[in-house]
Biopython code that builds the backbone (N, CA, C, O; Angstrom):
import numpy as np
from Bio.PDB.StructureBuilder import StructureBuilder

atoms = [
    (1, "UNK", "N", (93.160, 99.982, 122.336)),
    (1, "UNK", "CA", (92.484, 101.019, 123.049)),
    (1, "UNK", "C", (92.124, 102.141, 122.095)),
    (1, "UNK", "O", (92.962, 102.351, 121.217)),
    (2, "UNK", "N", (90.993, 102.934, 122.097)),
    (2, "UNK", "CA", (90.233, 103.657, 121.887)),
    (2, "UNK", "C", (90.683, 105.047, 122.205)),
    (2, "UNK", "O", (90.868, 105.086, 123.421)),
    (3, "UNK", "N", (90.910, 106.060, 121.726)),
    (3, "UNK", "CA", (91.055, 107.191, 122.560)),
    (3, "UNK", "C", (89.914, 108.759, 121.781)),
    (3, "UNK", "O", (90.229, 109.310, 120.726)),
    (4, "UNK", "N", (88.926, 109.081, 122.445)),
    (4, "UNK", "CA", (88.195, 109.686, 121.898)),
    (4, "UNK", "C", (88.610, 111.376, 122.472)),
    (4, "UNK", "O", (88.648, 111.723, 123.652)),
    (5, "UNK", "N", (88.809, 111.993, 121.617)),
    (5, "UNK", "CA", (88.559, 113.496, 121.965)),
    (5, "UNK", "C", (87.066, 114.156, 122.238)),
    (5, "UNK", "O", (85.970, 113.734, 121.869)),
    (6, "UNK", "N", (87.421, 115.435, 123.074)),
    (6, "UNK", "CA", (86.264, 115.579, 123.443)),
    (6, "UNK", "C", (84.628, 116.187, 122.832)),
    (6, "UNK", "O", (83.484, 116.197, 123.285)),
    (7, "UNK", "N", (85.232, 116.605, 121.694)),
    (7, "UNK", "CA", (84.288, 117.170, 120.482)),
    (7, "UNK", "C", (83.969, 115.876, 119.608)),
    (7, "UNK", "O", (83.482, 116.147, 118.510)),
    (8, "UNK", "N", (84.104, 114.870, 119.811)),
    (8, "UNK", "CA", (83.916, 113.349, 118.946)),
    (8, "UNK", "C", (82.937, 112.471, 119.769)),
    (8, "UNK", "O", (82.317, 111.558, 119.223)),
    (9, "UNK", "N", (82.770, 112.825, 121.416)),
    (9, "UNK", "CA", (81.884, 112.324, 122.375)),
    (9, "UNK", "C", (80.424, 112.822, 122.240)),
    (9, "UNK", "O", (80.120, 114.015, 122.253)),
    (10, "UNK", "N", (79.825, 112.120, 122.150)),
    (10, "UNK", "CA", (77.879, 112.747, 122.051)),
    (10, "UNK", "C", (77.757, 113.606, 123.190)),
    (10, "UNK", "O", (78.173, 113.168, 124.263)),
    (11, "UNK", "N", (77.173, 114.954, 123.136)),
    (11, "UNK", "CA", (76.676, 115.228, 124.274)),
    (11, "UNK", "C", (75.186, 114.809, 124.542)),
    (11, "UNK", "O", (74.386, 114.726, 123.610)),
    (12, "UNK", "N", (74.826, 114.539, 125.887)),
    (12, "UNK", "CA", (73.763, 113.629, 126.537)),
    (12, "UNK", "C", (73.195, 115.241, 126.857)),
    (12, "UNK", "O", (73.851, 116.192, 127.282)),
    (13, "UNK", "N", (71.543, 115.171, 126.442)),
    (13, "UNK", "CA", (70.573, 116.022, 126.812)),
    (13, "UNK", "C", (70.266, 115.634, 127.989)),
    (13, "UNK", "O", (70.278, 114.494, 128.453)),
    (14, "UNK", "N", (69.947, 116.762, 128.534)),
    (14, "UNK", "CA", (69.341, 116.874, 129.640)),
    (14, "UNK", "C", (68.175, 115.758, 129.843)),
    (14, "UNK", "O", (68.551, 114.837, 129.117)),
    (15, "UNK", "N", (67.190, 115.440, 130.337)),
    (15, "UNK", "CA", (66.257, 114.715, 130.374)),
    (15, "UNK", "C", (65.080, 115.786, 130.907)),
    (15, "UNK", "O", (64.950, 116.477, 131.917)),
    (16, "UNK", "N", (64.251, 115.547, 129.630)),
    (16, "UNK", "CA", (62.856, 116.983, 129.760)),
    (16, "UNK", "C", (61.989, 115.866, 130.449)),
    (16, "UNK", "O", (62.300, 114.703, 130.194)),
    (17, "UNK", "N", (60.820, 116.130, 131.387)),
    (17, "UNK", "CA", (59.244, 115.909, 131.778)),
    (17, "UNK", "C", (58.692, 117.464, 131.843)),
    (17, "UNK", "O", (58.912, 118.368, 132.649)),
    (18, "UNK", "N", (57.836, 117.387, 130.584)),
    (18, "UNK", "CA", (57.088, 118.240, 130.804)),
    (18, "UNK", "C", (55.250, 117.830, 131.195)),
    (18, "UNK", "O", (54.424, 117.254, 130.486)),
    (19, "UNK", "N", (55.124, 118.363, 132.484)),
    (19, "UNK", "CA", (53.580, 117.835, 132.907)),
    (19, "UNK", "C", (52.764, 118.492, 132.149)),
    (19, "UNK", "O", (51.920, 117.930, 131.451)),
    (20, "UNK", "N", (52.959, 120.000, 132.216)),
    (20, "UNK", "CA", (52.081, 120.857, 131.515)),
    (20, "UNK", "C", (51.553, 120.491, 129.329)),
    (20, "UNK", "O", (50.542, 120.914, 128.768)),
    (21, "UNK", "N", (52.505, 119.763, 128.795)),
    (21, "UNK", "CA", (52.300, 120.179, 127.622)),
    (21, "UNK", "C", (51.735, 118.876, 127.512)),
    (21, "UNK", "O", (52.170, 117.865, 128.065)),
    (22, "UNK", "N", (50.742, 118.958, 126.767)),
    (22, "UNK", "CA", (49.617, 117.856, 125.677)),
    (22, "UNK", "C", (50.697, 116.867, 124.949)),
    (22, "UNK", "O", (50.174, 115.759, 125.064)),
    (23, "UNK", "N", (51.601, 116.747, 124.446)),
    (23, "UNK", "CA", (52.579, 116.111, 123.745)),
    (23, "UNK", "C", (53.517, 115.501, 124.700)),
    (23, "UNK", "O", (53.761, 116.164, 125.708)),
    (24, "UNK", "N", (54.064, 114.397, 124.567)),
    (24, "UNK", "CA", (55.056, 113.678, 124.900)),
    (24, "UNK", "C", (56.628, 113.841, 125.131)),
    (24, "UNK", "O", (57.117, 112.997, 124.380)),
    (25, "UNK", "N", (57.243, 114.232, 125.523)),
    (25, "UNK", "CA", (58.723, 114.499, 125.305)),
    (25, "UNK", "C", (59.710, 112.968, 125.173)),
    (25, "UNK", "O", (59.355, 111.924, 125.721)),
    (26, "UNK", "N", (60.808, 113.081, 124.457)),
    (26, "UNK", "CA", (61.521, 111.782, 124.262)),
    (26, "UNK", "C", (61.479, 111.222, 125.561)),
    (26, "UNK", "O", (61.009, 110.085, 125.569)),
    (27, "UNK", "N", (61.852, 111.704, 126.749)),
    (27, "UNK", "CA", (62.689, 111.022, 127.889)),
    (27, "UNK", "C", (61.245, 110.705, 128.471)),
    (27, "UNK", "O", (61.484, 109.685, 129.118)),
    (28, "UNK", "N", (60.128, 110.919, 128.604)),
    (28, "UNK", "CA", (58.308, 110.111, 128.545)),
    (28, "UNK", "C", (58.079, 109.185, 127.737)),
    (28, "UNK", "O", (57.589, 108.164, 128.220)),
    (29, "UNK", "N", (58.282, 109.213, 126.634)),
    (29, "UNK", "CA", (57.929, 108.014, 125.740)),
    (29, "UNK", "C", (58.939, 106.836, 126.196)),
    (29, "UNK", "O", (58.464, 105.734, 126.471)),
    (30, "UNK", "N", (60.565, 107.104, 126.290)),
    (30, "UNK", "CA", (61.122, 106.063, 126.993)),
    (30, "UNK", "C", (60.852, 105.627, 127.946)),
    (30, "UNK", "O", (61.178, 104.459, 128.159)),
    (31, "UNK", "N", (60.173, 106.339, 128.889)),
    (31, "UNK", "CA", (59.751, 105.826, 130.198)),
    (31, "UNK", "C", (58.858, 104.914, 130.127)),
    (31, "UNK", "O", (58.914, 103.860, 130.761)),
    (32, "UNK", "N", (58.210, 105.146, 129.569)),
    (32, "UNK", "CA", (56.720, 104.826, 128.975)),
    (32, "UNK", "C", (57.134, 102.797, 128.124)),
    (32, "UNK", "O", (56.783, 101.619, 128.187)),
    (33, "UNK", "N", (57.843, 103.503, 127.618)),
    (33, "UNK", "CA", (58.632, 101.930, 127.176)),
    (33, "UNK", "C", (59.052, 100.878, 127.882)),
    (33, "UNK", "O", (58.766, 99.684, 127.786)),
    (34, "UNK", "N", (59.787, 101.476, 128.625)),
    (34, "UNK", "CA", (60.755, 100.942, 129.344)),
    (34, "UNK", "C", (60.124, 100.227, 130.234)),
    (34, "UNK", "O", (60.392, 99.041, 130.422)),
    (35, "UNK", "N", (58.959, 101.052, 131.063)),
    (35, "UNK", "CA", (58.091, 99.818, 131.577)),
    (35, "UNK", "C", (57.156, 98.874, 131.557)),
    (35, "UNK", "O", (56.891, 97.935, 132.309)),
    (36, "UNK", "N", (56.578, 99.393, 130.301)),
    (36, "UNK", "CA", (55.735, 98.299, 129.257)),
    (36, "UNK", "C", (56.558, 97.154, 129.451)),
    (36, "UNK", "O", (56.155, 96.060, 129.844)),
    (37, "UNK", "N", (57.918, 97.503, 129.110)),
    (37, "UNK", "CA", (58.950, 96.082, 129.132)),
    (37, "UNK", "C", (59.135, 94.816, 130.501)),
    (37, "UNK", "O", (59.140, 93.590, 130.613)),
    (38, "UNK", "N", (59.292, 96.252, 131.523)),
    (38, "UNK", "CA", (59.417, 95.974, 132.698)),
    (38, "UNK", "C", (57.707, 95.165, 133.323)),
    (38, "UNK", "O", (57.677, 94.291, 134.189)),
    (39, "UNK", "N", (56.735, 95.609, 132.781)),
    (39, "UNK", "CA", (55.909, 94.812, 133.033)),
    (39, "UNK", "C", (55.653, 93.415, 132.496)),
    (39, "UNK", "O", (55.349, 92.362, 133.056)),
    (40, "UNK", "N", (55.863, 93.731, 131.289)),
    (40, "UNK", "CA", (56.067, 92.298, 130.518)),
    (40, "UNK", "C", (56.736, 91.521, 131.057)),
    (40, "UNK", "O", (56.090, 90.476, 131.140)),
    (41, "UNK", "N", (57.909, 91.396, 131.586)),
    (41, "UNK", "CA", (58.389, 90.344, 131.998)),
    (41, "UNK", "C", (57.864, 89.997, 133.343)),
    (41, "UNK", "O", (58.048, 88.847, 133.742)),
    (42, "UNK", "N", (57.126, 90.996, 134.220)),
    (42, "UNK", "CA", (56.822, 90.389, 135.344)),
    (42, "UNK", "C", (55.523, 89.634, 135.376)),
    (42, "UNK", "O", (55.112, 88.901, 136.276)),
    (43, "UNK", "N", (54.808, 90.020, 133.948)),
    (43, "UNK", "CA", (53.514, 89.333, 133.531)),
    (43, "UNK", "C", (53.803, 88.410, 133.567)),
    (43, "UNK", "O", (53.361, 87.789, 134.533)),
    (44, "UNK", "N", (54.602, 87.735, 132.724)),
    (44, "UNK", "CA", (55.241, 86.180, 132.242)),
    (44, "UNK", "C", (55.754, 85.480, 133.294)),
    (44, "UNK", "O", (55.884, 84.257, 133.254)),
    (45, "UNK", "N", (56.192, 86.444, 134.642)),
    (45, "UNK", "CA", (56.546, 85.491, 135.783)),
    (45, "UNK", "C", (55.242, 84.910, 136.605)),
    (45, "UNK", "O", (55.207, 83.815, 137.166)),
    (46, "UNK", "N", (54.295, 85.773, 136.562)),
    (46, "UNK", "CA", (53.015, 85.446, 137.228)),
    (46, "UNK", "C", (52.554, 84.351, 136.492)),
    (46, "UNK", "O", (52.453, 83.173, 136.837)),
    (47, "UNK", "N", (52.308, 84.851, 135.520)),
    (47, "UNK", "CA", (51.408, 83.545, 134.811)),
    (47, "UNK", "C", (52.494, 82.446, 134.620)),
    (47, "UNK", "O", (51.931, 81.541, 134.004)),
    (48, "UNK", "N", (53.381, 82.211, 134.785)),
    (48, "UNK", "CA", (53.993, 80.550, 134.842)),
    (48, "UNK", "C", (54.217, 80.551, 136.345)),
    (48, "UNK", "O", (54.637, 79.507, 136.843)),
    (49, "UNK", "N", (54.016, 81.461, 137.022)),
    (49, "UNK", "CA", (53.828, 80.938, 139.044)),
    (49, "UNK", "C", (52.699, 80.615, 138.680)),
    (49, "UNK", "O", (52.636, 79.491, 139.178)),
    (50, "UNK", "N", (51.511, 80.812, 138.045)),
    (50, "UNK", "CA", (49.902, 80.201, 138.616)),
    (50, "UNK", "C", (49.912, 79.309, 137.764)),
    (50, "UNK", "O", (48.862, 78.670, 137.684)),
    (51, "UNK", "N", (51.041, 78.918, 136.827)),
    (51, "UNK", "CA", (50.789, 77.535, 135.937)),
    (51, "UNK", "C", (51.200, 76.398, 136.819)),
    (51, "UNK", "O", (50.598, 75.379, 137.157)),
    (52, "UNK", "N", (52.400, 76.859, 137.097)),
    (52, "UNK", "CA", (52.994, 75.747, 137.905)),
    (52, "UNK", "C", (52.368, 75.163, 139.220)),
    (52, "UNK", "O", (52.540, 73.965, 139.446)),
    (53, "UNK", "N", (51.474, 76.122, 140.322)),
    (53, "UNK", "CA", (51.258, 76.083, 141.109)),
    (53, "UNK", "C", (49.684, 75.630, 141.402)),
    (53, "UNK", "O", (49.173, 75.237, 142.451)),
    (54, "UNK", "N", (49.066, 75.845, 139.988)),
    (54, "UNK", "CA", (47.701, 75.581, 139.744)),
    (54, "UNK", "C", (47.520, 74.471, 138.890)),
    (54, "UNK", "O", (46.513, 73.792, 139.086)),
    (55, "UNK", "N", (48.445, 74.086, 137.800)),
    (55, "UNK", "CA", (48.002, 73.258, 136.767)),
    (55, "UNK", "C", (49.369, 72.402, 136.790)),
    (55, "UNK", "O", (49.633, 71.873, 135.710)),
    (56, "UNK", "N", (50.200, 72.197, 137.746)),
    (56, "UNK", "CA", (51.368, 71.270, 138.121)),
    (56, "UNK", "C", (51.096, 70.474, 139.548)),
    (56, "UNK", "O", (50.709, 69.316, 139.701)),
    (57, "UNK", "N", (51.471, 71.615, 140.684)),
    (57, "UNK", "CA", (51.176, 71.630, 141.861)),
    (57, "UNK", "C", (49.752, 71.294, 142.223)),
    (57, "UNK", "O", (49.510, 70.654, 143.247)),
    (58, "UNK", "N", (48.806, 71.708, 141.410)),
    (58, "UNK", "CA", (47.291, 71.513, 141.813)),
    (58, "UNK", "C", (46.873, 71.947, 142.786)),
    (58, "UNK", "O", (45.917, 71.260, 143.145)),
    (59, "UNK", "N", (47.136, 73.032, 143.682)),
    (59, "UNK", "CA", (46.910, 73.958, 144.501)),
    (59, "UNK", "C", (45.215, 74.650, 143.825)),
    (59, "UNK", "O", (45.015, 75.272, 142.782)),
    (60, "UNK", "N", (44.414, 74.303, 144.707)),
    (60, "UNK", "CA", (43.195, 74.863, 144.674)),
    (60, "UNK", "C", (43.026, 76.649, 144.011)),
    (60, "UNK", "O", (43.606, 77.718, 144.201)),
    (61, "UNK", "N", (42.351, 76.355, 143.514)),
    (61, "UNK", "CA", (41.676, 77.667, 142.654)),
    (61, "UNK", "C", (41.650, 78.651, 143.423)),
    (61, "UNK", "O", (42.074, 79.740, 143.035)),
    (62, "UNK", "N", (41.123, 78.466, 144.734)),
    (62, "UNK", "CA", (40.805, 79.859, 146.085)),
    (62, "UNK", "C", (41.833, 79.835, 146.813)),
    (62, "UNK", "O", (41.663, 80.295, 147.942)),
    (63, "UNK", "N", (42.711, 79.508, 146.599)),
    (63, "UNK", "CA", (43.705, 79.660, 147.654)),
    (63, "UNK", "C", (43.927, 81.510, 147.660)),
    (63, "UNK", "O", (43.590, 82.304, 146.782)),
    (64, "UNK", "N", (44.630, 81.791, 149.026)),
    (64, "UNK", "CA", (44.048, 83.180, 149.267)),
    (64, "UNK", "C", (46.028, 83.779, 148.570)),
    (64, "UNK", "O", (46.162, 84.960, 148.252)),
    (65, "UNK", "N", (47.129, 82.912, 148.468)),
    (65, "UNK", "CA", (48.206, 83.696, 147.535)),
    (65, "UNK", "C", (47.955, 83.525, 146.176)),
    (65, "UNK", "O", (48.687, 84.232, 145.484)),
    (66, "UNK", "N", (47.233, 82.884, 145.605)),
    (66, "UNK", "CA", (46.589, 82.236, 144.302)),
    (66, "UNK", "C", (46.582, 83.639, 143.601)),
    (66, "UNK", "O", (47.178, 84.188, 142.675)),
    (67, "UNK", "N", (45.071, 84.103, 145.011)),
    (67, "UNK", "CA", (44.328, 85.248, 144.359)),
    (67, "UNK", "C", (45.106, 86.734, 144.665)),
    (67, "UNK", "O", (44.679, 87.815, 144.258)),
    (68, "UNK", "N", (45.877, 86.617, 145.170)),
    (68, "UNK", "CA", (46.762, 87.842, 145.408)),
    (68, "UNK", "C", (48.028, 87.861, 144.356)),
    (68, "UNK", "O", (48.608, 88.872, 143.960)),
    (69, "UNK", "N", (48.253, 86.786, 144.076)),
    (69, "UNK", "CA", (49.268, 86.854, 142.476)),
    (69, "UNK", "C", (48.352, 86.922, 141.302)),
    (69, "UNK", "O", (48.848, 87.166, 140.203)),
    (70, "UNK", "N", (47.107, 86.738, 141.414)),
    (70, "UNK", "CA", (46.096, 86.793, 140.126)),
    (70, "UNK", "C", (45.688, 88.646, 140.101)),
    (70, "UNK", "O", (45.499, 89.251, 139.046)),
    (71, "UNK", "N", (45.628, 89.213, 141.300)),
    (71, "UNK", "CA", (45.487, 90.455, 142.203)),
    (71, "UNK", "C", (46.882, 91.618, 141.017)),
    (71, "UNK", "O", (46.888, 92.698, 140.426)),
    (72, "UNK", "N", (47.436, 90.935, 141.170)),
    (72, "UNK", "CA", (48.831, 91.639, 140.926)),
    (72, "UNK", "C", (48.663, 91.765, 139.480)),
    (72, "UNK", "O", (48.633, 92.865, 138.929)),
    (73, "UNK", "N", (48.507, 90.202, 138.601)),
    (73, "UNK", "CA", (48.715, 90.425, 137.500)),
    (73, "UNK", "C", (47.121, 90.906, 136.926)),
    (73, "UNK", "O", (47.024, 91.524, 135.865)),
    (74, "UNK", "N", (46.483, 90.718, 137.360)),
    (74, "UNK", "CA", (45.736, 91.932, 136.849)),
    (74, "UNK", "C", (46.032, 93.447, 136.928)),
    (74, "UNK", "O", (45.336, 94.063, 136.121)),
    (75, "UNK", "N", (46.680, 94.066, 137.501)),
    (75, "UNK", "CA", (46.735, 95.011, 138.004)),
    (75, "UNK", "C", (48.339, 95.684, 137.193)),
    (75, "UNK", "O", (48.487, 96.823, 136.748)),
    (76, "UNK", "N", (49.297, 94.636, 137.207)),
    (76, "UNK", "CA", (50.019, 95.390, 136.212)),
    (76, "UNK", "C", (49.491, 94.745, 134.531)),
    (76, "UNK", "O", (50.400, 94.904, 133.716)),
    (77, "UNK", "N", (48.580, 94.265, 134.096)),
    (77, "UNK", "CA", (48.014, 94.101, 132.609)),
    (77, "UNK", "C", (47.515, 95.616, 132.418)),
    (77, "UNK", "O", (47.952, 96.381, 131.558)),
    (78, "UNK", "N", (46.575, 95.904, 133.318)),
    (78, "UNK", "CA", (46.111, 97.207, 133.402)),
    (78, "UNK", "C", (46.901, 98.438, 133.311)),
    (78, "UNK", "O", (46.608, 99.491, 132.745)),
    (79, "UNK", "N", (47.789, 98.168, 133.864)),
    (79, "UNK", "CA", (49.152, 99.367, 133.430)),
    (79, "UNK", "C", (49.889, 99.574, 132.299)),
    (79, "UNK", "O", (50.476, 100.532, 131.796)),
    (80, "UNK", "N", (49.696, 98.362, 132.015)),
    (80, "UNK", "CA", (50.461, 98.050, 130.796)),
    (80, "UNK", "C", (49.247, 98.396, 129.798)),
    (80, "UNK", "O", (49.635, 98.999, 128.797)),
    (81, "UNK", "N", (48.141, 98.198, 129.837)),
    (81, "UNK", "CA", (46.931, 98.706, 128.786)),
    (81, "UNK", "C", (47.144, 100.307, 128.768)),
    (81, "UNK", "O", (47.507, 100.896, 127.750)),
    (82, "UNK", "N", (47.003, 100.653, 129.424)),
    (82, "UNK", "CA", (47.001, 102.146, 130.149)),
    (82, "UNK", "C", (48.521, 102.681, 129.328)),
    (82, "UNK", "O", (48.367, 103.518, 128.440)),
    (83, "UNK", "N", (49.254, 102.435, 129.481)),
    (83, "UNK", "CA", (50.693, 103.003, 128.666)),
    (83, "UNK", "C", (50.397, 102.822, 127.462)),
    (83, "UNK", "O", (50.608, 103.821, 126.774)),
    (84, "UNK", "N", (49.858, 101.664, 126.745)),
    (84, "UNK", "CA", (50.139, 101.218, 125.583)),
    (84, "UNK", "C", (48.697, 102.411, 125.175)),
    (84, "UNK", "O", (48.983, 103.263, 124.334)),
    (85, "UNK", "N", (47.939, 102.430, 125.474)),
    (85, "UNK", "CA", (47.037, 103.544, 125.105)),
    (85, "UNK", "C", (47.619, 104.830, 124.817)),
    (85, "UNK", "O", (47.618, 105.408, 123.731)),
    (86, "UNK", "N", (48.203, 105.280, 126.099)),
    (86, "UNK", "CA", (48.865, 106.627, 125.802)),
    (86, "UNK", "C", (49.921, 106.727, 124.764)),
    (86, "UNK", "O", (49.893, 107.695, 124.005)),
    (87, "UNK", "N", (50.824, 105.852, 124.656)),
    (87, "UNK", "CA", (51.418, 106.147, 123.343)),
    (87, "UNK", "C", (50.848, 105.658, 121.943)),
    (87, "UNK", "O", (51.063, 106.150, 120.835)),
    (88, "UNK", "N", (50.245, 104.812, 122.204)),
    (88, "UNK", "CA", (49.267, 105.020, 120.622)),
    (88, "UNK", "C", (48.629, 105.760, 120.302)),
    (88, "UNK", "O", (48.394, 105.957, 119.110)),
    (89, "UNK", "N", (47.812, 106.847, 121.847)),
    (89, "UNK", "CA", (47.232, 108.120, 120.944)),
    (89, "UNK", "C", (48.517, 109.272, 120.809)),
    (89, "UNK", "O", (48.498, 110.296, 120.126)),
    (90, "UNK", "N", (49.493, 108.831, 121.571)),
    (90, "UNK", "CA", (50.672, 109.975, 121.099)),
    (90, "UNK", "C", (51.216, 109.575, 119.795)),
    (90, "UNK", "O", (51.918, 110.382, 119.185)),
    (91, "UNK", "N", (50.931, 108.244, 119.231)),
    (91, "UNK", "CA", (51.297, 107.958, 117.722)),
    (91, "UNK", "C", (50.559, 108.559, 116.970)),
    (91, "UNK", "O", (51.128, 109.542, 116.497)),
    (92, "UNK", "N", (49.302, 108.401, 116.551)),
    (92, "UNK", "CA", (48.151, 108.604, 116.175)),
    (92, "UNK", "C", (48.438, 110.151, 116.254)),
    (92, "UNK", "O", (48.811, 110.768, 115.257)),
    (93, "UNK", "N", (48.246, 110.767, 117.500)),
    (93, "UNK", "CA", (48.172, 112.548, 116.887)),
    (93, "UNK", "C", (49.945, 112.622, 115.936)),
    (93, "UNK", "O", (49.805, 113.212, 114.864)),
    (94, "UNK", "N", (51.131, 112.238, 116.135)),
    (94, "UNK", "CA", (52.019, 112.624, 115.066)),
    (94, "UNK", "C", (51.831, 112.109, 114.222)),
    (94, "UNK", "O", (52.689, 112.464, 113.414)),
    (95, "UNK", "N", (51.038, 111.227, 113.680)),
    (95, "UNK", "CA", (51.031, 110.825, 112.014)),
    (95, "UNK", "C", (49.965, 111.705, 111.628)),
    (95, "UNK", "O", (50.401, 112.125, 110.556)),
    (96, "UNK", "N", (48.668, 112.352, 111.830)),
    (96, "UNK", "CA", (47.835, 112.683, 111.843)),
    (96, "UNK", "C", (48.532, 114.475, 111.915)),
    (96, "UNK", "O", (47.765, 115.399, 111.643)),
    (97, "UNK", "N", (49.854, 114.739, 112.260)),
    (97, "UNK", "CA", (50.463, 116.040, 112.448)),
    (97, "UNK", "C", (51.102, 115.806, 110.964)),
    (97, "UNK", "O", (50.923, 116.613, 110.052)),
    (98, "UNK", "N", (51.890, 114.578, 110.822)),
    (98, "UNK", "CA", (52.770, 114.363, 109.995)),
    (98, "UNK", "C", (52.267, 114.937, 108.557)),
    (98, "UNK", "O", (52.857, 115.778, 107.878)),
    (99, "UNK", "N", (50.505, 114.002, 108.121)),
    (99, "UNK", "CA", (49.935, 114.171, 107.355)),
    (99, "UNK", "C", (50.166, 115.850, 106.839)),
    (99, "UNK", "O", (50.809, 116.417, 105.956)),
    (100, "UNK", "N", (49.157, 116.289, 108.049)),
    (100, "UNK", "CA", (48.875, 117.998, 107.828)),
    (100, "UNK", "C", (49.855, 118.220, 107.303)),
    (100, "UNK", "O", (49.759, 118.386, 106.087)),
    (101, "UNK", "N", (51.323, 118.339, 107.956)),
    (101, "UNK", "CA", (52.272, 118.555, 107.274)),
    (101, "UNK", "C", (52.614, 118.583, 105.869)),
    (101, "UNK", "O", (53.154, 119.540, 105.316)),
    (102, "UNK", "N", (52.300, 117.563, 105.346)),
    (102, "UNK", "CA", (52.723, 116.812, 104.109)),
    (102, "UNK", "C", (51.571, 117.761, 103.319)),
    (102, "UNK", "O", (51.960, 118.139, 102.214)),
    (103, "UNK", "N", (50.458, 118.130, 103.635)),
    (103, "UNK", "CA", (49.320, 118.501, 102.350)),
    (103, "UNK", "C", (49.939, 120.134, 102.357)),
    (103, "UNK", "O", (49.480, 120.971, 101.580)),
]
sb = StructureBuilder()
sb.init_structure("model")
sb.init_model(0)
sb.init_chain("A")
sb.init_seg("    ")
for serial, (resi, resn, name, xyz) in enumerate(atoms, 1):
    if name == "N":
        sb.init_residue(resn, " ", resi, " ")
    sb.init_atom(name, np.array(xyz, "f"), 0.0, 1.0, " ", f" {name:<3s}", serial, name[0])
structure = sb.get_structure()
């Protein structure tokens, strides 16, 4: 067993959202991550439901849950474009800060 005193324990920040400021705060960019992730895996469940169900099963092209799981994963790709945008231009302006910095 482990026994930690209390000045040896990390203290945990608060968790900032700031709406107002142009820049990102840590506990946004994790968010921001976290469901990129969270979409990813639900991408990968869709598209092996319309593999299996379309190119196993052979369930017709128009079927009307077909197009409502095709509905979906379009719709979180798009979210997932949409995040991955925003933090690449939140990359892009700190290296581009970083630079200034540096000259």
């Amino acid at each position: 067993m482990i026994f930690h005193l209390a000045n040896e324990l990390p203290v945990q920040e608060p968790a900032v959202l700031d709406h107002e400021s142009k820049d990102l705060t840590w506990e946004e960019i994790r968010i921001l991550k976290t469901q990129i992730r969270r979409n990813t895996v639900l991408i990968d469940d869709f598209v092996n439901r319309l593999d299996l169900m379309i190119n196993k099963e052979k369930y017709p092209h128009r079927a009307v849950f077909i197009h409502k799981i095709r509905r979906r994963l379009e719709l979180l790709m798009e979210e997932n474009d949409t995040f991955r945008n925003v933090l690449w231009k939140h990359y892009q302006k700190e290296e581009i800060l970083r630079k200034c910095r540096a000259m």
